[in-house]
Biopython code that builds the backbone (N, CA, C, O; Angstrom):
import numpy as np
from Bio.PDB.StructureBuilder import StructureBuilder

atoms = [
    (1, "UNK", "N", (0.838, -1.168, 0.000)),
    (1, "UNK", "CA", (0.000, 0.000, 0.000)),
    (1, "UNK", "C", (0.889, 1.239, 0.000)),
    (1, "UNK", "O", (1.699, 1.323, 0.924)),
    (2, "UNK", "N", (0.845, 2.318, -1.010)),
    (2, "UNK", "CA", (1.305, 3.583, -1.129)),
    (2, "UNK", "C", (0.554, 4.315, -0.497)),
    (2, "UNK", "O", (-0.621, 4.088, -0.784)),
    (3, "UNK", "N", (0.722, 5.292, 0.423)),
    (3, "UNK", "CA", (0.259, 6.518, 0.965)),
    (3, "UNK", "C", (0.936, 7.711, 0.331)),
    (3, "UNK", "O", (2.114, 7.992, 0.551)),
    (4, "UNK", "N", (0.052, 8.476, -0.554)),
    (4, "UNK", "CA", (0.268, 9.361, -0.998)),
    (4, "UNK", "C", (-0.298, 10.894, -0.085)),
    (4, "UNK", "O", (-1.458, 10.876, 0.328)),
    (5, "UNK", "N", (0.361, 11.852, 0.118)),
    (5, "UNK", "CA", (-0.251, 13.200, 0.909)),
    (5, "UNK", "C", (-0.760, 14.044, -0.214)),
    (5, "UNK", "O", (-0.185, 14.567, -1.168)),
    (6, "UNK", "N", (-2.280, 14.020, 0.263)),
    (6, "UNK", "CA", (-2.810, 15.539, -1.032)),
    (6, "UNK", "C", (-1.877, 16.665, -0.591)),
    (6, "UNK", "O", (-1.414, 16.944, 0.515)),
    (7, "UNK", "N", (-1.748, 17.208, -1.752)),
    (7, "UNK", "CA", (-1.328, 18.715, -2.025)),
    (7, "UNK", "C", (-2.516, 19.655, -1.608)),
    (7, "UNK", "O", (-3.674, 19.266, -1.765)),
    (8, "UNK", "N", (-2.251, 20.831, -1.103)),
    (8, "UNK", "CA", (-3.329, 21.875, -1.078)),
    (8, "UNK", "C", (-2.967, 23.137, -2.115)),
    (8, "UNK", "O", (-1.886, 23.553, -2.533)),
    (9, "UNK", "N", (-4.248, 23.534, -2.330)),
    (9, "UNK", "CA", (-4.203, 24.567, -3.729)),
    (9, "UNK", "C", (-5.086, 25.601, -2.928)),
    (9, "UNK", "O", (-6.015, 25.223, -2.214)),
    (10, "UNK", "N", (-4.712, 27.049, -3.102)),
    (10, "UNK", "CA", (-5.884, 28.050, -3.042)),
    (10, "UNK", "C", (-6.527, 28.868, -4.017)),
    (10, "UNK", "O", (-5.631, 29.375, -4.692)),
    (11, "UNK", "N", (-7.224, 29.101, -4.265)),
    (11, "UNK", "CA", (-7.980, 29.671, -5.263)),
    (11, "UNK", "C", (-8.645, 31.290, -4.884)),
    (11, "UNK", "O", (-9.526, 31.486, -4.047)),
    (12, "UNK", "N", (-7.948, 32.397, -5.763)),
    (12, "UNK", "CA", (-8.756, 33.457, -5.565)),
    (12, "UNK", "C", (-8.169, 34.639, -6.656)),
    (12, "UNK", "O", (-7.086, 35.070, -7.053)),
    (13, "UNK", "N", (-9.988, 34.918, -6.917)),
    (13, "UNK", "CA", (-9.987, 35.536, -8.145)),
    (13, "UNK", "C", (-9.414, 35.349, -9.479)),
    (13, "UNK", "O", (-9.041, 36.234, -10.248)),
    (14, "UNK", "N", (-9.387, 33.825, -9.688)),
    (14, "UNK", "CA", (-8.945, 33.509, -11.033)),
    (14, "UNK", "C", (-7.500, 33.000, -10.825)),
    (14, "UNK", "O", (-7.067, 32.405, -11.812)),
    (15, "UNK", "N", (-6.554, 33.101, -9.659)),
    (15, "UNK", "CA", (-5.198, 32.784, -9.519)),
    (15, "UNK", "C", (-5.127, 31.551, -8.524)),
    (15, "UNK", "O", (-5.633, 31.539, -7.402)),
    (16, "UNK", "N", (-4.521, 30.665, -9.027)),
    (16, "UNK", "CA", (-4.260, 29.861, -8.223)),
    (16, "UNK", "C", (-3.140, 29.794, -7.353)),
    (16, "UNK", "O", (-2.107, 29.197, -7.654)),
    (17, "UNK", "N", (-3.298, 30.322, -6.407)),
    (17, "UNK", "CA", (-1.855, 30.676, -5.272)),
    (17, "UNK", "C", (-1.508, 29.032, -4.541)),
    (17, "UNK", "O", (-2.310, 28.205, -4.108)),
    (18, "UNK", "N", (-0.011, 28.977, -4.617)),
    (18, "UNK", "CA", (0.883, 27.895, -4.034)),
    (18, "UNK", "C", (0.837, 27.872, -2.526)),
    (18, "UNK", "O", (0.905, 28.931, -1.902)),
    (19, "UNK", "N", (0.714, 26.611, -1.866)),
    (19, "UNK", "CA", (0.483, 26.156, -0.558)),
    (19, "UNK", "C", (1.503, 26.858, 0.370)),
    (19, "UNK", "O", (2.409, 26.104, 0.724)),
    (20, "UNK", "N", (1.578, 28.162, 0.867)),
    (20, "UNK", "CA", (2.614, 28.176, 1.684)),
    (20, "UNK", "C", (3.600, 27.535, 2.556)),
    (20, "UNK", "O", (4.782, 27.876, 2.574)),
    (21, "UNK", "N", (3.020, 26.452, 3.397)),
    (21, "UNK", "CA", (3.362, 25.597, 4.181)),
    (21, "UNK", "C", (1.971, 24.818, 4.621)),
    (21, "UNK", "O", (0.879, 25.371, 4.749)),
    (22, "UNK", "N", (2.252, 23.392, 4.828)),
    (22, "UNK", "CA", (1.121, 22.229, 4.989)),
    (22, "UNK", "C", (0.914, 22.138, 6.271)),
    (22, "UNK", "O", (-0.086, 21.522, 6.639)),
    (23, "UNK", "N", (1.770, 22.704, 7.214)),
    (23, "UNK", "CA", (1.862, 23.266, 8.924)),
    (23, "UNK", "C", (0.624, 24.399, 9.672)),
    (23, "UNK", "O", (0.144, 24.614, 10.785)),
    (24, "UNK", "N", (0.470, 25.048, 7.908)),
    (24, "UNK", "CA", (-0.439, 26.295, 8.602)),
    (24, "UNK", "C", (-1.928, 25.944, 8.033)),
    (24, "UNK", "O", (-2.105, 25.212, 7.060)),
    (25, "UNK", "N", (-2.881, 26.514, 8.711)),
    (25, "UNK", "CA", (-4.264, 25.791, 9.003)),
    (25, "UNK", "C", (-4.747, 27.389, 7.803)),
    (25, "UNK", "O", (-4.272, 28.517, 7.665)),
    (26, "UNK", "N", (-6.042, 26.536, 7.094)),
    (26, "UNK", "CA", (-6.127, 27.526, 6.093)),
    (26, "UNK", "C", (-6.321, 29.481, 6.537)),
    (26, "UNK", "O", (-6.056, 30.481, 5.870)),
    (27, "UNK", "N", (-6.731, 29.359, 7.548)),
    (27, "UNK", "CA", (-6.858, 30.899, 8.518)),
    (27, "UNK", "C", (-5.758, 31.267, 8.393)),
    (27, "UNK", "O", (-5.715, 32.402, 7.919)),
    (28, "UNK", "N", (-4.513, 30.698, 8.665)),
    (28, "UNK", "CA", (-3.301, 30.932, 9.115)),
    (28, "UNK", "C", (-2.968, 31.501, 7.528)),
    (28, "UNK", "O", (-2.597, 32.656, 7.317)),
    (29, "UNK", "N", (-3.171, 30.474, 6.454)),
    (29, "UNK", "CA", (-2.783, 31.139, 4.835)),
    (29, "UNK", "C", (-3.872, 32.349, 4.162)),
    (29, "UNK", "O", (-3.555, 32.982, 3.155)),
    (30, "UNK", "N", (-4.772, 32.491, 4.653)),
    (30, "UNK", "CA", (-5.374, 34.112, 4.499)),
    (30, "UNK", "C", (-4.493, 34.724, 4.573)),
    (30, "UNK", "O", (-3.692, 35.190, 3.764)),
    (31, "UNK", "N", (-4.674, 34.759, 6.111)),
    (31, "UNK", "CA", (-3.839, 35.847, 6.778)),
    (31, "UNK", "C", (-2.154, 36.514, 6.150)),
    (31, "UNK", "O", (-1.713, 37.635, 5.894)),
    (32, "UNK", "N", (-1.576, 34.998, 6.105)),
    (32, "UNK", "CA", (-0.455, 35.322, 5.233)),
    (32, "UNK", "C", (-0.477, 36.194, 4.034)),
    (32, "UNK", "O", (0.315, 37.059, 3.660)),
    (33, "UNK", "N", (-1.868, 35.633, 3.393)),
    (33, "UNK", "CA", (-2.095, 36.220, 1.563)),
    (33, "UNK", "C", (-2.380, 37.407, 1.459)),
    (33, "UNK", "O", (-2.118, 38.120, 0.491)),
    (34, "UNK", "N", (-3.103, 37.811, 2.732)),
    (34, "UNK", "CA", (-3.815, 38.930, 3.003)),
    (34, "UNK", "C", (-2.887, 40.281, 2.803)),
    (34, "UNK", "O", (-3.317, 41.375, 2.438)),
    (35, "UNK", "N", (-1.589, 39.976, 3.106)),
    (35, "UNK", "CA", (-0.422, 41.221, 2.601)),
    (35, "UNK", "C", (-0.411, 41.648, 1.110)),
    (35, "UNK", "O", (-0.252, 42.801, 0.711)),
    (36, "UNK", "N", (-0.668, 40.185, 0.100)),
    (36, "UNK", "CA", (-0.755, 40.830, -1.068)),
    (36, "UNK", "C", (-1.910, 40.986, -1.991)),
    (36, "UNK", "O", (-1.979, 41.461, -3.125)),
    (37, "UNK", "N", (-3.070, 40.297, -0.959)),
    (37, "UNK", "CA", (-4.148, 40.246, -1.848)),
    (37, "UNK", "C", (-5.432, 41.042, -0.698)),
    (37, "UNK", "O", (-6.416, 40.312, -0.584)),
    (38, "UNK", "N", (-5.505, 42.035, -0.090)),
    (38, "UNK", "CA", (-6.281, 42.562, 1.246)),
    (38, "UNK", "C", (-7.755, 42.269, 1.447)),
    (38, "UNK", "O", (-8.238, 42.189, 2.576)),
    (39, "UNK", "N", (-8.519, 42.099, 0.252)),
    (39, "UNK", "CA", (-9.576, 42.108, -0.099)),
    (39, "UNK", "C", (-9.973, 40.097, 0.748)),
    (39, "UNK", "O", (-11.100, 39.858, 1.182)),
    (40, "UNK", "N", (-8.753, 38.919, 0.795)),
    (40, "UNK", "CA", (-9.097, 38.210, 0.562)),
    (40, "UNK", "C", (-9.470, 38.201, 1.987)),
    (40, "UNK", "O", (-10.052, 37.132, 2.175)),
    (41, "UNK", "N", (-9.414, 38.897, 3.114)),
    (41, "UNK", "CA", (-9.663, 38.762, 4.469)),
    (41, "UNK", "C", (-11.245, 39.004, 4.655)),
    (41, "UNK", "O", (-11.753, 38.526, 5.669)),
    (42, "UNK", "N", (-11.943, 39.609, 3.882)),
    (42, "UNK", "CA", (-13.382, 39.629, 4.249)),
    (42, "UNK", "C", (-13.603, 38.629, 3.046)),
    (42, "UNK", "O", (-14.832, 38.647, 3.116)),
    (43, "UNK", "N", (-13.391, 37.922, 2.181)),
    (43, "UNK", "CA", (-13.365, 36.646, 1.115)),
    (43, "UNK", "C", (-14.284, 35.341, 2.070)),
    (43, "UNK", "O", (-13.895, 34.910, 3.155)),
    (44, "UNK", "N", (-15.257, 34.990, 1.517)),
    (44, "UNK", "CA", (-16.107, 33.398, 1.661)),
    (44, "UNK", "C", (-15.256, 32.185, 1.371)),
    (44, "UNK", "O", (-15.495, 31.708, 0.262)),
    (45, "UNK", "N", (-14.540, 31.701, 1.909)),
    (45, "UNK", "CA", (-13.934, 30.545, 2.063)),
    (45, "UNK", "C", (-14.651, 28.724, 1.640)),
    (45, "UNK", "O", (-15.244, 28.004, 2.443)),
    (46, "UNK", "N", (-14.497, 28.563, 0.923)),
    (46, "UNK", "CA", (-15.508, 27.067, -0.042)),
    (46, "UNK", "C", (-14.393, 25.878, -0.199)),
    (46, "UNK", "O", (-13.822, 25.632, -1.261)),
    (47, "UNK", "N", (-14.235, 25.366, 0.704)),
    (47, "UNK", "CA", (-13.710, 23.732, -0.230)),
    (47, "UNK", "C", (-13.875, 23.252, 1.191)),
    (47, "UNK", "O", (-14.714, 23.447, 2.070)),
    (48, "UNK", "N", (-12.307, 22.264, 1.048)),
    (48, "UNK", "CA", (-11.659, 21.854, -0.130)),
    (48, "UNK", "C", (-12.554, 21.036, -0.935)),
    (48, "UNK", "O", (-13.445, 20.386, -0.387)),
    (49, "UNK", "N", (-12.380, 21.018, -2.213)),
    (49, "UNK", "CA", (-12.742, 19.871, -3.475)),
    (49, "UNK", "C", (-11.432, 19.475, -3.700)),
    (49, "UNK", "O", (-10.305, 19.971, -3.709)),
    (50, "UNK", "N", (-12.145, 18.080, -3.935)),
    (50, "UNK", "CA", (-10.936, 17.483, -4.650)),
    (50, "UNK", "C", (-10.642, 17.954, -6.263)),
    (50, "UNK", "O", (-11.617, 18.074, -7.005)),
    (51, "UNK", "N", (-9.427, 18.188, -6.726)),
    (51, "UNK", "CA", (-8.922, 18.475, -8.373)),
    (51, "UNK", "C", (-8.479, 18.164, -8.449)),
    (51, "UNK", "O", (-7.736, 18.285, -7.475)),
    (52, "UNK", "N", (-7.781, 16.986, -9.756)),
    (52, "UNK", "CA", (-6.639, 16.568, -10.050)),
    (52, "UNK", "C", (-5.877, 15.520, -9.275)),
    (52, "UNK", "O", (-4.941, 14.883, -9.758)),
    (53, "UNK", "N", (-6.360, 15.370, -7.969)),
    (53, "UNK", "CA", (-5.676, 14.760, -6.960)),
    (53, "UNK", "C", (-4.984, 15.916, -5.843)),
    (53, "UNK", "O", (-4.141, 15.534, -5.032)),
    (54, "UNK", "N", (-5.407, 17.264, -5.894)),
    (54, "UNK", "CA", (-5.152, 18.095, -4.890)),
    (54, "UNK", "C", (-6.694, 18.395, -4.047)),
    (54, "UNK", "O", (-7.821, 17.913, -4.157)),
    (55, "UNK", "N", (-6.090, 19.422, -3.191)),
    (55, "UNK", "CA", (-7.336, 19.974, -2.348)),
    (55, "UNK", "C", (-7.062, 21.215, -2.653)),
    (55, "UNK", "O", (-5.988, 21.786, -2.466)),
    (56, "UNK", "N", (-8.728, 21.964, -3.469)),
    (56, "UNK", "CA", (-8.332, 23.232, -3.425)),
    (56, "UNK", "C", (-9.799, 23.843, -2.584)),
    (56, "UNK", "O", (-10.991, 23.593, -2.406)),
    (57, "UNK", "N", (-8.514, 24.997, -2.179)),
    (57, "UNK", "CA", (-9.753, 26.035, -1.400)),
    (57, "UNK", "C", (-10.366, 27.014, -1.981)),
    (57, "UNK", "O", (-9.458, 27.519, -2.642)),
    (58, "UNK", "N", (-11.652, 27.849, -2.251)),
    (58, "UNK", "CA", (-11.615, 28.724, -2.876)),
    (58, "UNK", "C", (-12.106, 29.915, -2.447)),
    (58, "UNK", "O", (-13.333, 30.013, -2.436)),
    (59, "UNK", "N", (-11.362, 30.990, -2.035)),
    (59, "UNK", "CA", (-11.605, 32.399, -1.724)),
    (59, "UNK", "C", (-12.440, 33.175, -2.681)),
    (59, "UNK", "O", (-12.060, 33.697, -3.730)),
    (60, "UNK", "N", (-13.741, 33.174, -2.116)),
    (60, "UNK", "CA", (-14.649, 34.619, -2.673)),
    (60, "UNK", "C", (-14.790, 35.663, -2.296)),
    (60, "UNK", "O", (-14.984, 35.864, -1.098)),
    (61, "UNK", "N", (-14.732, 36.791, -3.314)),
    (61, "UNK", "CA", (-14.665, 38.045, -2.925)),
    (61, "UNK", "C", (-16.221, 38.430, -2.542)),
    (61, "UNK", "O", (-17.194, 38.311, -3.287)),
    (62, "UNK", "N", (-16.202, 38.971, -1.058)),
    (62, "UNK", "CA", (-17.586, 39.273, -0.929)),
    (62, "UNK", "C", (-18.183, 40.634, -1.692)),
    (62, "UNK", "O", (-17.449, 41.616, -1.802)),
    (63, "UNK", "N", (-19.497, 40.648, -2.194)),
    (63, "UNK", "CA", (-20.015, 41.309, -3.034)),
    (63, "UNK", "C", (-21.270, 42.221, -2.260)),
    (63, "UNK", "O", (-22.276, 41.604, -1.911)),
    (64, "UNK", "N", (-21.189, 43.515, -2.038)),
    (64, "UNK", "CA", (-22.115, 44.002, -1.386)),
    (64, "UNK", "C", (-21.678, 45.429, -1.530)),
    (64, "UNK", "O", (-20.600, 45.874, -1.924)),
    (65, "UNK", "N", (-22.986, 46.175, -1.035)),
    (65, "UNK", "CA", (-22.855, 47.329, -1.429)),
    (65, "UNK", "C", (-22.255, 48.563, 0.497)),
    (65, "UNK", "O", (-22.515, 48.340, 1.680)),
    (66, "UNK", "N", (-21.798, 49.214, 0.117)),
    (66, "UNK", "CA", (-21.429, 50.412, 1.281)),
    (66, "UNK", "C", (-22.457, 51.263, 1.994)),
    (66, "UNK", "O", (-23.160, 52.079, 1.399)),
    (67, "UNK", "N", (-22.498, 51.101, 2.926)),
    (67, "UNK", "CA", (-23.182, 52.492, 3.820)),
    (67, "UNK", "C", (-24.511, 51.446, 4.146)),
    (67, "UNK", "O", (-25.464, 51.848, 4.814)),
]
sb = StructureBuilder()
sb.init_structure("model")
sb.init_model(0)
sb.init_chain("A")
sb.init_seg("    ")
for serial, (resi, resn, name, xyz) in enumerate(atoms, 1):
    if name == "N":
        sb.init_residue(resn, " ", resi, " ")
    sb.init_atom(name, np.array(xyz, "f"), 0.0, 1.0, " ", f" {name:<3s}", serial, name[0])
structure = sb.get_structure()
């Protein structure tokens, strides 16, 4: 029997961003992303699905209006 470890994938806004580290819990990789992407901290969070044989997560940009 082979034990293979899924890969994790994140997903937001059309880019598929690389697993920072498999140590940090997906909150923990917001937060990280959140320096270059700011918007993804108020983002709807959806997975994982399986793709390909990975796990991806997918960050939505929340959509709503001001005031």
């Amino acid at each position: 029997m082979i034990i293979n470890k899924t890969a994790r994938r994140f997903k937001y806004s059309g880019l598929m961003l690389p697993d920072p580290g498999p140590e940090l819990d997906v909150e923990s990789v917001r937060s990280l992303y959140a320096a270059s992407y700011p918007e993804i901290t108020t983002a709807a969070l959806t997975g994982p699905e399986a793709v390909d044989g990975d796990l991806v997560y997918t960050f939505t940009k929340a959509i709503g209006t001001k005031g």
